[in-house]
C-alpha positions as CSV (number, residue, x, y, z in Angstrom):
1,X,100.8,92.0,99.6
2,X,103.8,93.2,100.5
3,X,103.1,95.9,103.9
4,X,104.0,99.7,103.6
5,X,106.9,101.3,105.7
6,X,105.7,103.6,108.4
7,X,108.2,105.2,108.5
8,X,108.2,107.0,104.6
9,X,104.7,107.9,105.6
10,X,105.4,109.5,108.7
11,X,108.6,111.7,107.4
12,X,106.2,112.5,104.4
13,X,103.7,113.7,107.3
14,X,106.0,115.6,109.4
15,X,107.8,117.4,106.2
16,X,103.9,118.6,105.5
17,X,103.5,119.6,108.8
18,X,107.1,121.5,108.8
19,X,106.0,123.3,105.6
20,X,103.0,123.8,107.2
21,X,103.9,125.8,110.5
22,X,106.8,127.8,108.3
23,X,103.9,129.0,106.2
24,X,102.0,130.1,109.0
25,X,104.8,131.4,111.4
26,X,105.4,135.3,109.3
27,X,101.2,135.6,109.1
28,X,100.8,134.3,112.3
29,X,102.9,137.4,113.7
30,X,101.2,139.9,111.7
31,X,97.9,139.3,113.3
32,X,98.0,142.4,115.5
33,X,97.3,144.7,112.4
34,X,94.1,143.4,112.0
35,X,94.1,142.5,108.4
36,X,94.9,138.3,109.3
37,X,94.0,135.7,111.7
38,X,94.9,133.2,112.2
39,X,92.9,130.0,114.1
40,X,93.6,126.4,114.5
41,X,91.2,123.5,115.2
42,X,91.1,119.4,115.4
43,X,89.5,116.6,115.4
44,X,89.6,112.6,117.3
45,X,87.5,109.8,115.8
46,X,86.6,106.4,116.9
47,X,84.8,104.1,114.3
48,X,83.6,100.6,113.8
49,X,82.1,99.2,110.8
50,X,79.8,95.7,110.3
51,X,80.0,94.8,106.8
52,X,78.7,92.0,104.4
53,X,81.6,93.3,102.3
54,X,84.8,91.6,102.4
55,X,86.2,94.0,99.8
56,X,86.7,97.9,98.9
57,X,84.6,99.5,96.5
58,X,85.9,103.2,97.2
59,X,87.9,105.6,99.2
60,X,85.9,105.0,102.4
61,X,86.9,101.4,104.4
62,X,84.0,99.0,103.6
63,X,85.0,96.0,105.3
64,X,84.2,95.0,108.8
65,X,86.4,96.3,111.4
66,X,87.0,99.3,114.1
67,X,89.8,102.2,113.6
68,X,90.5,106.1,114.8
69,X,91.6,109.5,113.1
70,X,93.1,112.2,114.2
71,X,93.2,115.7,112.1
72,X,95.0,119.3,112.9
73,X,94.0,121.9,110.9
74,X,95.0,125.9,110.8
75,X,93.4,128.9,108.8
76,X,94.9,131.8,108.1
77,X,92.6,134.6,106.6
78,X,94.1,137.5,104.4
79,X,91.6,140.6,104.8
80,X,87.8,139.5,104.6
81,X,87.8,137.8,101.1
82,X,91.2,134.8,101.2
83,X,91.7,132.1,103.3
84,X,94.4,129.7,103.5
85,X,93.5,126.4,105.4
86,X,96.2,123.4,106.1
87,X,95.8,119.8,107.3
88,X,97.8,116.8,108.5
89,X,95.9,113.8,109.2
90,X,96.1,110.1,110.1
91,X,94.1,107.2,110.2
92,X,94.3,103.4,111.5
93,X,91.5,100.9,110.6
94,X,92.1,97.1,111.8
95,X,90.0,94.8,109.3
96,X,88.2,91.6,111.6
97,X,89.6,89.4,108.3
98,X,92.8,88.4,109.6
99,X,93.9,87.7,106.2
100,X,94.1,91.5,105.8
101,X,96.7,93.5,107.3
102,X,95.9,96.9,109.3
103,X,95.8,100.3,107.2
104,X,97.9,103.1,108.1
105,X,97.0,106.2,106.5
106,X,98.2,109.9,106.7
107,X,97.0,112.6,104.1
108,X,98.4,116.1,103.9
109,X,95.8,119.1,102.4
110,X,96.6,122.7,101.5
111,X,94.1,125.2,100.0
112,X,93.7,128.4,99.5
113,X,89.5,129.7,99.2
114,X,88.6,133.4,97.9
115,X,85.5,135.5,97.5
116,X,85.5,136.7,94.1
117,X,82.0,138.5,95.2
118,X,79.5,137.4,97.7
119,X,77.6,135.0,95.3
120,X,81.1,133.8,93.5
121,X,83.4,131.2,95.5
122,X,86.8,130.0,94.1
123,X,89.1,127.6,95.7
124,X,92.1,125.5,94.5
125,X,93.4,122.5,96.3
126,X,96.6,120.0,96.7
127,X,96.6,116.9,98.5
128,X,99.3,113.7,99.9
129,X,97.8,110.6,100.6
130,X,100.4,108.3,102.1
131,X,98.6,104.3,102.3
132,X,95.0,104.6,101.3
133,X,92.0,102.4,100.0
134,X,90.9,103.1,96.1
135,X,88.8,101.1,94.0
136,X,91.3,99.6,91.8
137,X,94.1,98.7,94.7
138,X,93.7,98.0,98.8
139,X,96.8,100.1,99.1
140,X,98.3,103.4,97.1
141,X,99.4,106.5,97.6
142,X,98.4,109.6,95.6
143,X,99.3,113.2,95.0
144,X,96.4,115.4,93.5
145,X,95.4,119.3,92.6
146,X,92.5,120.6,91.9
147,X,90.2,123.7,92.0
148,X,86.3,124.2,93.1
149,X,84.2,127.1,92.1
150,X,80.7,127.7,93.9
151,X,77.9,129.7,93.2
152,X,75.2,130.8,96.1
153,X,72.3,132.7,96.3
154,X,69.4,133.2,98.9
155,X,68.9,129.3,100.2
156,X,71.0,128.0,97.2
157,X,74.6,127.0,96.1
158,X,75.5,125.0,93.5
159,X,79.8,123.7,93.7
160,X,81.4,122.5,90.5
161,X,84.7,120.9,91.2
162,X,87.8,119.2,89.2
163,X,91.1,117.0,90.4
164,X,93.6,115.4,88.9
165,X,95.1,112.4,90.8
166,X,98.1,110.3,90.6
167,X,98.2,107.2,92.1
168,X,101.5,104.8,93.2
169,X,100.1,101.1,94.0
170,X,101.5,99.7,97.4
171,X,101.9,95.9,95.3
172,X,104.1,93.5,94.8
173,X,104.8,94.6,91.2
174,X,105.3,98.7,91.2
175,X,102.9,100.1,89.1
176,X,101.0,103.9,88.9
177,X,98.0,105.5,87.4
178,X,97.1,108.7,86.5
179,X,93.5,110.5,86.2
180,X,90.9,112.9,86.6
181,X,87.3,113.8,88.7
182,X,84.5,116.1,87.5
183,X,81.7,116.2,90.1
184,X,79.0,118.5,90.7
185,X,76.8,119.2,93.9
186,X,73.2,121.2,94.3
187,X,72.1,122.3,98.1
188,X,69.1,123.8,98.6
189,X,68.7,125.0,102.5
190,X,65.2,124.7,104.0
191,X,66.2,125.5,108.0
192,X,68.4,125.0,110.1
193,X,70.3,121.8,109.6
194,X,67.2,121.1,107.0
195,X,68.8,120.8,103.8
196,X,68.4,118.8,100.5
197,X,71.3,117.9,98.2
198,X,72.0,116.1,94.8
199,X,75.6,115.2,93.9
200,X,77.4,113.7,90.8
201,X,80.7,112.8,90.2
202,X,82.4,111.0,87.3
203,X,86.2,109.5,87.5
204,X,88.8,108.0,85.5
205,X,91.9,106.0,86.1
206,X,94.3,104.9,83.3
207,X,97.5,102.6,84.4
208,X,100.2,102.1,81.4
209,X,102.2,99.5,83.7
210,X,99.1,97.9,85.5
211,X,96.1,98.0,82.7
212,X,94.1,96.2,84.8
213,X,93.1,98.6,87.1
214,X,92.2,101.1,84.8
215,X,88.5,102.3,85.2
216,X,85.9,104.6,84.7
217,X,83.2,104.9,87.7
218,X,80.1,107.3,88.0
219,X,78.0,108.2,90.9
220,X,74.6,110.1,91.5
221,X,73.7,110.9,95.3
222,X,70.3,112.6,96.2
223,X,70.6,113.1,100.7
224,X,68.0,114.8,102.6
225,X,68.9,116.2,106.3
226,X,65.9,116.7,108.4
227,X,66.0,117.7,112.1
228,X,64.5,115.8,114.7
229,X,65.4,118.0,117.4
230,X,67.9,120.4,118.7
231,X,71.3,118.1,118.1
232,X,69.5,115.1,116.4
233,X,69.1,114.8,112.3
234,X,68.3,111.8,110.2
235,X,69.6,111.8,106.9
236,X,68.1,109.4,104.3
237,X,69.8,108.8,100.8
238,X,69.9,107.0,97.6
239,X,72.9,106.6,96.2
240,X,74.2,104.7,92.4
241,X,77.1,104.2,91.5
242,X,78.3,102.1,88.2
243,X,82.1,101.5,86.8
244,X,83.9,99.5,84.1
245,X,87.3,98.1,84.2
246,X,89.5,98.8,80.8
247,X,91.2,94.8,80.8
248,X,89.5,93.3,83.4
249,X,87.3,89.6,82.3
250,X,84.2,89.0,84.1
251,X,84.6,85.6,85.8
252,X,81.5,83.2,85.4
253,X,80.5,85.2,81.9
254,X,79.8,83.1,79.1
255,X,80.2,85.8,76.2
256,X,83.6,86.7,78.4
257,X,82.7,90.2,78.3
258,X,85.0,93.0,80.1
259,X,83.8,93.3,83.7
260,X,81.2,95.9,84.8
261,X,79.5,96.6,88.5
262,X,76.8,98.5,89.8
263,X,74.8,99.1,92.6
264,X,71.9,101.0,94.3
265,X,72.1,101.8,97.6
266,X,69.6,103.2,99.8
267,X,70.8,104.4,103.4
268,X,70.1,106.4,106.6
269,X,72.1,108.4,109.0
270,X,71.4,109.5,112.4
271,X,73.7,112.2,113.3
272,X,74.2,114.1,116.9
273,X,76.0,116.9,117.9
274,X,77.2,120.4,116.2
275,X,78.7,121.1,113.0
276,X,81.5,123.0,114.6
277,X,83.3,122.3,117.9
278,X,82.1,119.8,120.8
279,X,81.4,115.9,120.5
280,X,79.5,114.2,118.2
281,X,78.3,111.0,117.1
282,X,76.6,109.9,113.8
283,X,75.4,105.8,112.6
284,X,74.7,104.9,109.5
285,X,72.8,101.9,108.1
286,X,73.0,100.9,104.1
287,X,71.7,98.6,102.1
288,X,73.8,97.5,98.7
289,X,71.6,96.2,95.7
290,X,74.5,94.8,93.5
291,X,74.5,94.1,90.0
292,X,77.6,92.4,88.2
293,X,78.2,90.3,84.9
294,X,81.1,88.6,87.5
295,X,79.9,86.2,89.6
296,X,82.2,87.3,92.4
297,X,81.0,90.4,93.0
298,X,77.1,89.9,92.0
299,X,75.5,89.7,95.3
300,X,73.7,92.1,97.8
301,X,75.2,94.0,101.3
302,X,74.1,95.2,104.3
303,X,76.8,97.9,105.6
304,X,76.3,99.4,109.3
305,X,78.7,102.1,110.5
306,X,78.8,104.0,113.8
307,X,81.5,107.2,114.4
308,X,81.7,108.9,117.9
309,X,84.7,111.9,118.3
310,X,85.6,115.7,119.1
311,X,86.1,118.6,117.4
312,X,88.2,121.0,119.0
């Protein structure tokens, strides 16, 4: 596979971040009415990942391997109910399989949040990912809008969300895909940091040039964050996900079937630190119960993750 130019990726960066500061520069002076404010914060990541995996089943890196983040952010609130929030980001992740090249990634977000009433939550969303890690392709780029509404009450809230994405493969052969994401998330707050969530999500990818990594995927998520003491949670989950490709064979099946994968995976976190500024730390442990009509991919994982950074 053919490696991306850093350089496209970090003009498409800096143009964001350009855009960016212009937006914020006329708000930014206004602040002394007292009707805006702006505020800025950040974040540096260190990560390392021991994995059983020696592929990608998602956005998030799977493979063994250690890498680093770092994200500015800025919000800019318009009276009490509107706030605008922008991002630049970026990643590097070095996979241990030296048959892989390292991952560059930077991602550029802009959205804009509004209190319709103080149950009713609207917000809309675009995104630039420059050199990320999807299901269908190690490497793409993708551009994607979308909008969230949420709905809270008392110890409540419920978020329904939709994106459209398209995607540009990073392969030999240049190929795209376009699609869409429904998900839906229930939290019901019990204390502080005490929470219990459910979350499901349902995606599809269709490629005219590159059929074969056209797919459908669906996932169901039930966490549970329970304190342990002041700065210490443990966060258990059970998580299943399932997804079809549109062309794809299943290697090893006799009735030569189109290939489908599934998996249960139970996990636990144990998180330290706040949720706003300071360090923190968080390690995870999961456990992958596969299921696939290709023989490839029909075999059980053990994933173990551990992040340490700062948000400033």
């Amino acid at each position: 596979m053919r490696q991306k130019p850093k350089l496209c990726a970090e003009r498409s960066v800096s143009r964001f971040a350009f855009i960016m500061a212009g937006a914020f520069a006329s708000p930014a002076m206004a602040q002394d009415d007292g009707e805006s404010a702006l505020q800025f914060d950040g974040l540096v990541e260190v990560r390392g990942v021991a994995s059983d995996l020696d592929f990608d089943e998602g956005e998030n890196i799977d493979s063994s391997g250690i890498g680093a983040r770092i994200r500015l952010g800025a919000d800019y609130s318009i009276g009490s109910k509107t706030e605008i929030r922008g991002e630049v980001e970026a990643r590097h992740f070095s996979f241990r399989d030296d048959t892989r090249d390292s991952l560059q990634s930077y991602i550029g977000r802009l959205q804009v949040t509004h209190d319709v009433s103080d149950e009713l939550q609207v917000r809309a969303h675009a995104r630039r990912y420059e050199n990320i890690s999807v299901l269908e392709a190690s490497q793409a780029d993708q551009t994607s809008a979308g909008a969230r509404v949420q709905w809270s009450r008392g110890d409540d809230r419920l978020r329904v969300s939709a994106e459209y994405r398209e995607r540009q493969y990073d392969t030999t052969v240049p190929a795209d895909g376009d699609g869409y994401q429904v998900a839906a998330q229930y939290n019901r707050r019990l204390g502080s940091y005490h929470w219990f969530r459910i979350d499901l999500r349902h995606e599809d990818m269709q490629s005219d040039n590159a059929p074969r990594r056209s797919f459908n995927r669906q996932v169901a998520r039930i966490k549970y964050s329970l304190p342990v003491s002041k700065r210490v949670r443990v966060r258990p989950s059970i998580e299943y996900r399932q997804w079809d490709y549109d062309t794809r064979i299943a290697v090893g099946d006799p009735n030569g079937d189109l290939r489908k994968d599934s998996y249960v995976a139970p996990a636990v976190e144990l998180s330290w630190g706040r949720a706003t500024r300071g360090p923190y730390a968080l390690a995870s442990l999961e456990y992958r119960l596969r299921d696939s009509n290709d023989t490839r991919f029909d075999s059980d994982a053990i994933r173990a993750g551990v992040r340490v950074g700062y948000r400033f």
